[in-house]
Every structure is written in C-alpha cells, then in structure tokens.
C-alpha positions, 0 to 999 in steps of 0.5 A: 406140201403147198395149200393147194396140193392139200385141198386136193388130197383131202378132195380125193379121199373124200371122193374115195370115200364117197364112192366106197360107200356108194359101192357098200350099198349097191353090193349089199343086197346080194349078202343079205341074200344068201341068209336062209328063206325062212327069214325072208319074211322078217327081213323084210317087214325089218327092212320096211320098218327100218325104211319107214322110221327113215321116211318119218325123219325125213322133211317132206320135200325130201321124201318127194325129191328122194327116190328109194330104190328096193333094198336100198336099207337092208335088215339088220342081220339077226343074232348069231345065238339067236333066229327071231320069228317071222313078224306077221305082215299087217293086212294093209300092207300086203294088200297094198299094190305096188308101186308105179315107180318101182318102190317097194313098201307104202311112204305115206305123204300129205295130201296136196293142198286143194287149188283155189277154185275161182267164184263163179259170176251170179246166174240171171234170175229166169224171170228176168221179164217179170221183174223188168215188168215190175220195175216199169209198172214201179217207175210209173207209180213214181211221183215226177219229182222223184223220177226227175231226180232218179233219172241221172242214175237211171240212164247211167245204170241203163249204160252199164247194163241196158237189159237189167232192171235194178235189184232194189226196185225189182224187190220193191215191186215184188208184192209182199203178203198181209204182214201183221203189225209187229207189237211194239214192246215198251220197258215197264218200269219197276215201281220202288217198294214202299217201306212204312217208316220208322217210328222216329223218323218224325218229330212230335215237336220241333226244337226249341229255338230260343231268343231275346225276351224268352225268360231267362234263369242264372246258375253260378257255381264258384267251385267249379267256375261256371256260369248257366244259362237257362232260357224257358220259351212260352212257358215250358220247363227251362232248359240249359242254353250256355254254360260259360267259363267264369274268369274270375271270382274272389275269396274262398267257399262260403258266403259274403260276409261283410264289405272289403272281406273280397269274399263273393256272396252265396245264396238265392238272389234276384235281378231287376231292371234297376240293377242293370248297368250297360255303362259299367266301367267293366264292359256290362255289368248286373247287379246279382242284389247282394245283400239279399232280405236273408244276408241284411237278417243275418248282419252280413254287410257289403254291396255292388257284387256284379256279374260283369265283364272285363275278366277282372274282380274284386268280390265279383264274377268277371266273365269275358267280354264276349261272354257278358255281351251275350248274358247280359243281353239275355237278362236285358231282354228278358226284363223288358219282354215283362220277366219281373225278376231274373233270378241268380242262384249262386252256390260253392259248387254242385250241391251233392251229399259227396261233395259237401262231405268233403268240403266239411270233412275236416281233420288232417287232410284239411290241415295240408290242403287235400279237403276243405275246412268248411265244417262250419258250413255244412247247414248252410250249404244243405240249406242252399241244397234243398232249392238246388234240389227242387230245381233239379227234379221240377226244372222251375227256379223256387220262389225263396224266402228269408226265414231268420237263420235259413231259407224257405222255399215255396212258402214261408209263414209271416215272419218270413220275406220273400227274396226280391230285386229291388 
C-alpha cells in the first residue's frame, strides 16, 4: 500500500469508530429504560451525580459552549447480586424548575463578571447664584494689584466656563464661623537627673609637679644596680622621682677600704657645691665625699669615687650619659636653690633581715658561689640598716654621724662627728 491509501484507511476506521460510539450513546437511553420503575429515582440522582462530577472537570468555557442533552450519562446499571435503594433527592434540586433549554439537572457556572460602569460627571451645586455672588463680592474686596495679576487667568477661565465662578474663590468667600485659636503644642524637654558624685571624683590635692631647685635625696643599691632619686617640694615628705639603671660599679659587697682596692665605698655620705664637677672627663660627674669623717676614723684611705657618666668605672658608679645629665642637673639645682648638702646613701642592697642573712650565711654554698661569704660584715651592714630604717618609716634622710666603730643617727654625744660635705 502506498502512504497515501494508508492515511485514508486509518481516517476511515477512525470515522467508523466515531460514528459507532455516537450511535452507542444515542441508543443507550432506550436500555436502560427497561430496568424496573422502582430504580428510576436512583437512576436518576446517579445519572445526575455522575453529570455533575463531569461538569466539575470541565473548564468553564466548555460548560458554556457544550450543550448536554437529557440522558446523555446514563447511571451505571446496579450489581446483578445486588439492588441499591433510592437515594433521597436534596429539596434544592427537586424544587429547582426546569431548564430553558431543555437541560435536565442544576450546572452551576460563575457569575459573569459586572460591567464596568462609566463615572457620572459632578452635578452643579443648586446654589450656583449664591456662590457666584460671593466670588463678586470676593473679587471686589481684591486689592487692584492682585485683581491685575489674576485677571489673565480670570478671563481664560471665563472662556472655558463663562457661567461657573472658581471653586477655590466660592470656598474662600463662604464665611467660616468663630474658630478657636488652636494651642500650639511645643516638645518639653526631659531635664537630665542629676547624680551627686563620687566621693573620688575630687582630688583633695593636686599632684605634686617636681622641678629644678626642689630638694633632692640619692639612694645607690650596688646589688641590685640602682640609683633613686628623690625629690621633696616645699617641705613635704620626699617621694620617689626616678629610679636609674647603674651601669657599672666596682669590686664586690662591703665598703671601700683603701685607695686602688677598685672596691666602690658603702656608707652615709654628703655632697656640696664644692664637690661638683661639669667639666668632668666622664660627661658630669659629683663627687659622693668618699671618705667620709667614719671611713678617715676607721683608717680607710682612697678618693675621687663619683657618680658620673660615660658608663665606665674604676671604683665609681657610671651611669649613661642621659642618665647623669638629668641626676646631676637635679643635685645642681638643688644646691644653688639653698639645699646645703644633698645627701647619698650608698648600700650593698635593700637592707632587709632576709638578705643580710644571706649574704653572711656562709658554709658550703658560700664556697660554690650560691651565697655571699660576707659574714664579717653582718654588724656593719645592721648598722647601715638602722639609717636605711628610719628613712622608710618617716620618708626624711637621718642626720648621721660618725661614732668610732659605727653610725649614730639623730644625735650622737661629743665624740661623735656628724657626717658632712666639704
């Protein structure tokens, strides 16, 4: 067969077809009308059922277009084991009238959409005359200079619409009643809560401010390689200004004992103006008074130990050259501000009971190095404790004075000489 004879055979059976179920549904009805009367009632509330649910799944424009005649979906025929009972009819739809059109049962549609209904123009007021009137008697109260400027936009409104005074004027000119003067309502600001303050919120008194010509006092501890200075303004307790690294010292713990021993002294000394030196081969340089009125009683020999700078030393404390500039321009001032005599305090280290214990503890660990091997200073260093002492509890540098085989402090009887510069 050629393509085309089967194109046209396939178009013939489904023509055929067509027409076979066509002829099925119109012939149908009469089958089903031979069943008993008796099931006609659920017949028909299945064949409405069934027509319904049809309905349901159909778009909406196809329920529209598509007429249905009566019996067109048949109920299906019962069981033969088995007859159903009527199914009650609801009241609507045995109440509902018939169709127009011949179709049986209720298809429910959606309501049509409502048309669009065009705005009517504004109605003229009824008082149009009044209002008229009022724009007269408005324009009349017009200053001339506001009537000439309105009069363009008068006459082109008068064109426009010749019978119809302006709206806005009309509102303008309709008198408004005894108004009442509106309040005007002003923010009211929150006043901050005040907070009595702290009970440190105030100083009693302002920081000290130290400066050249306060009275200055020097503490040297060998030990540890410090220098202090102290400073005291107008007579108060000193306090600590500046503690600076020592560079270097010489020898070991314990005093000077005599010249080129390079050991660097320990004791209660005294500087005066005579016993600076700015010209010194090493930066600045002071001398500390080495040997004091207890080193000459004691026999100890020696001289020119000074604190000075350049960070080198024989016998003396070498400080940086930073460090002396700011020491000795303190100790200078002092002295020419009417200090008499600065005093130096030079000890092997802080003066506590733990340390000299240590220091003179001797025995084995003496021997290796662990402890110092100073027992044969532990009275002369308790001796130089009780000045360190009575510095720390009362803040003032005691007066000291050389007693033969110690220090006196405070006072000392006639055989005793007080410690001084030169």
């Amino acid at each position: 067969m050629t393509p085309r004879q089967t194109h046209l055979a396939l178009a013939a059976v489904a023509v055929v077809a067509l027409a076979g179920g066509v002829a099925a549904l119109r012939y149908m009805p009469s089958v089903t009308s031979r069943l008993p009367a008796r099931n006609e009632a659920a017949r028909t509330a299945r064949s409405e059922a069934a027509r319904t649910a049809w309905s349901g799944a159909l778009p909406t424009g196809m329920r529209r277009a598509m007429r249905m005649q009566p019996g067109a979906f048949p109920p299906a025929p019962p069981p033969a084991t088995m007859i159903a009972p009527p199914l009650p009819v609801p009241a609507e739809v045995a109440a509902a009238p018939p169709a127009a059109d011949g179709l049986e049962g209720s298809i429910s549609f959606p309501p049509a959409p409502a048309e669009k209904v065009a705005p009517t123009p504004p109605a003229r007021p009824a008082n149009l005359a009044e209002l008229a009137q009022r724009f007269a008697e408005t324009a009349a109260a017009t200053p001339a200079d506001q009537q000439a400027a309105e009069a363009p936009a008068a006459s082109s409104a008068a064109q426009t619409h010749p019978q119809e005074p302006s709206a806005r004027a009309a509102l303008e000119a309709t008198p408004a009643g005894p108004t009442e003067a509106q309040p005007t309502q002003v923010a009211r600001a929150v006043e901050p809560t005040l907070r009595p303050a702290p009970d440190d919120a105030f100083q009693q008194e302002a920081p000290v401010r130290f400066g050249m010509g306060d009275q200055v006092f020097v503490r040297i501890f060998k030990q540890e390689g410090q220098l202090e200075l102290w400073l005291r303004k107008n007579n108060a307790r000193f306090s600590l200004y500046k503690t600076f690294p020592i560079c270097k010292w010489s020898g070991r713990l314990g005093p000077k004992m005599k010249e080129a021993d390079y050991q660097s002294p320990e004791g209660f000394y005294s500087v005066s103006t005579k016993q600076l030196h700015p010209n010194s081969n090493y930066h600045r340089a002071f001398n500390v008074g080495y040997p004091n009125a207890f080193d000459r009683q004691n026999g100890r020999t020696g001289g020119l130990v000074m604190v000075h700078g350049a960070c080198k030393s024989v016998g003396c404390f070498a400080m940086t050259d930073r460090g002396i500039e700011e020491i000795y321009a303190f100790v200078e001032a002092a002295l020419r501000a009417g200090q008499k005599e600065v005093q130096v305090h030079i000890f092997p280290f802080r003066m506590t009971e733990q340390m000299i214990a240590r220091e003179t503890g001797g025995g084995w660990l003496a021997f290796v190095g662990a402890t110092g091997n100073y027992e044969h200073w532990a009275a002369f260093w308790r001796n130089l404790k009780e000045g360190y002492d009575l510095f720390e509890q009362s803040g003032e540098p005691p007066a000291a004075f050389a007693c033969g085989d110690h220090y006196a402090f405070g006072a000392g009887d006639s055989s005793c000489k007080r410690i001084a510069g030169w």
